[in-house]
C-alpha positions, 0 to 999 in steps of 0.5 A, a space after each residue: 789575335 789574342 784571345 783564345 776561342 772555343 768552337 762549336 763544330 756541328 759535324 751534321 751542318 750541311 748534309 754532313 758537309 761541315 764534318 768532311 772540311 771542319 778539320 781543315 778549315 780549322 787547321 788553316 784557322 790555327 796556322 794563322 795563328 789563331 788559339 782555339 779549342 775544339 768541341 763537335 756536338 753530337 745531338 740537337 741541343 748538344 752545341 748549347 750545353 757545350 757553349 755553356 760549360 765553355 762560358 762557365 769556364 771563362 771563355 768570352 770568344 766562340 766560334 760556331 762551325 756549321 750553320 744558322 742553328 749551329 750558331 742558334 744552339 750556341 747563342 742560346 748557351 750564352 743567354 741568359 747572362 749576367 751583365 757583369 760578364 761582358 758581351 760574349 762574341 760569336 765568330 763564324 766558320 760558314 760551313 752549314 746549308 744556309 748561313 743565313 746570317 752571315 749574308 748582311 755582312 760577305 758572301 765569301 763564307 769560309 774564304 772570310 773567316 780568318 781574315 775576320 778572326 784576324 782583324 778582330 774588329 767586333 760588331 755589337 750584334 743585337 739578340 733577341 728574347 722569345 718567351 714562349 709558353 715552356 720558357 725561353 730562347 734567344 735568336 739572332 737571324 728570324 723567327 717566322 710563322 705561316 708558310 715558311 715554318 709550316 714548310 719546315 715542319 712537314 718536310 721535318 716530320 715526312 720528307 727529311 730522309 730525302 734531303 732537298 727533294 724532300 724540302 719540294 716535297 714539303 713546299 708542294 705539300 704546303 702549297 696545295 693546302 695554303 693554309 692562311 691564317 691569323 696570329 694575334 699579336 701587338 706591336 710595343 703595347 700600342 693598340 688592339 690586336 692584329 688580326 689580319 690573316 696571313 701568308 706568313 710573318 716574320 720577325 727578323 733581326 737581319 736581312 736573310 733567311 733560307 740562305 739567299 732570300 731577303 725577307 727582311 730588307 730593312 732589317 740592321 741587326 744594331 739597331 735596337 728594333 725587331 723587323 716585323 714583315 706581314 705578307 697577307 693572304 695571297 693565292 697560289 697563283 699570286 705566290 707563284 708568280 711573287 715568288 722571285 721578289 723573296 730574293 731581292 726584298 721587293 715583295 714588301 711593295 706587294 699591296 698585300 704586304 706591310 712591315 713595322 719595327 718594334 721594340 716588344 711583340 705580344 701574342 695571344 695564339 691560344 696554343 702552340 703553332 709551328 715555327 721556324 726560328 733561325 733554321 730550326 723546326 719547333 712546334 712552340 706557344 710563343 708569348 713575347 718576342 723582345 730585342 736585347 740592344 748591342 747584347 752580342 758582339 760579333 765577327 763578320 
């Protein structure tokens, strides 16, 4: 492997997990003779601005040590870009809670690592372009709305000092409110607006989300399109009950699901809304979601 790689480490990623086997992994990486230059981030939104300075001095190849919002942060300091530039290539070190994306490819994790960065074999990876009211971001495993990001913020918001009982807390909190509602948006300009109330969308670019729930089972990150799932407004009961169909994709047969592909997504929320957008909690106005075709190589 020829090319020198700079790796973003989030020693957050994991409960504090990916600071404790970061240097070791690395190490290992290096003793297979692989060239990388390390950086830890050390606040949200740290990992983009590092990515960014890397890309202005001329690296090409990144490596995101954490996470899905590891790799979120990092992909966001490559994007935008000039084409001139070339695609930029992400590589993996899965030592974060959910890697999410990583899924469609191994669930080997870590153990995959150098053998990929080895073998050198690139994917071309499609990214995708949120506008949203404030400006731009750019993801490439999920953006949801509904349930799953109203989860996210509530346990952000009052249960996070908890870690994974907080995460029940903020289903529980969620669940006995069920808030379902609309969000108004068009698919690729054709047609009036989807009204349809909702548990949740999601608009994904691969398959998982939460680590091993396959929300998006039609979903290939090469194919030019933007999977949009749409499970409506089902009850408690019916929830609990459709549950374990997350983790294998068969909730899109539920006769309250549906699901499309798009190449552009319009909304018109009318204010911002939570969201959660490959594993992060934001509270954004989005306007446009667009994919940008083959924009990222990556090893997996």
């Amino acid at each position: 492997m020829s090319a020198r790689f700079f790796a973003v480490v989030n020693p957050a990623a994991g409960g504090g997990r990916c600071g404790k086997l970061a240097g070791p992994a690395l190490a290992r990486l290096r003793e297979a003779g692989i060239e990388i230059e390390v950086a830890e981030s050390s606040v949200p939104g740290h990992a983009t601005e590092l990515a960014r300075a890397a890309h202005a001095r001329g690296y090409r190849h990144f490596l995101a040590v954490g996470g899905d919002g590891t790799a979120f942060e990092i992909v966001n300091g490559l994007f935008p870009r000039r084409e001139e530039d070339g695609r930029p290539t992400l590589a993996f070190l899965p030592l974060g809670t959910g890697n999410s994306f990583l899924r469609d490819f191994t669930a080997r994790g870590a153990a995959h690592a150098a053998d990929v960065l080895l073998a050198a074999h690139p994917r071309p990876c499609d990214v995708i372009h949120l506008t949203h009211r404030n400006g731009d971001l750019y993801f490439i495993n999920l953006l949801t709305l509904g349930f799953a990001a109203d989860v996210a913020a509530v346990t952000n918001r009052r249960f996070k000092r908890l870690g994974q009982l907080g995460y029940i807390l903020g289903v529980l909190t969620c669940l006995a409110r069920l808030n379902r509602r609309a969000f108004p948006l068009r698919l690729d300009g054709a047609g009036g607006l989807d009204r349809r109330r909702c548990l949740f969308l999601a608009f994904s670019n691969s398959k998982f989300t939460g680590g091993k729930m396959m929300i998006a089972p039609k979903a290939d990150p090469a194919d030019g399109f933007i999977e949009f799932v749409h499970w409506g407004p089902i009850g408690r009961l019916g929830l609990l009950y459709n549950f374990p169909a997350l983790f294998d994709g068969t909730h899109i047969t539920h006769p309250m699901a549906s699901r499309a592909a798009a190449r552009r997504i319009d909304f018109e929320l009318g204010g911002p809304v939570d969201v959660m957008i490959d594993g992060e909690s934001l509270r954004l106005e989005c306007l446009s979601l667009e994919v940008l075709p083959a924009a990222l190589d990556v090893l997996v």
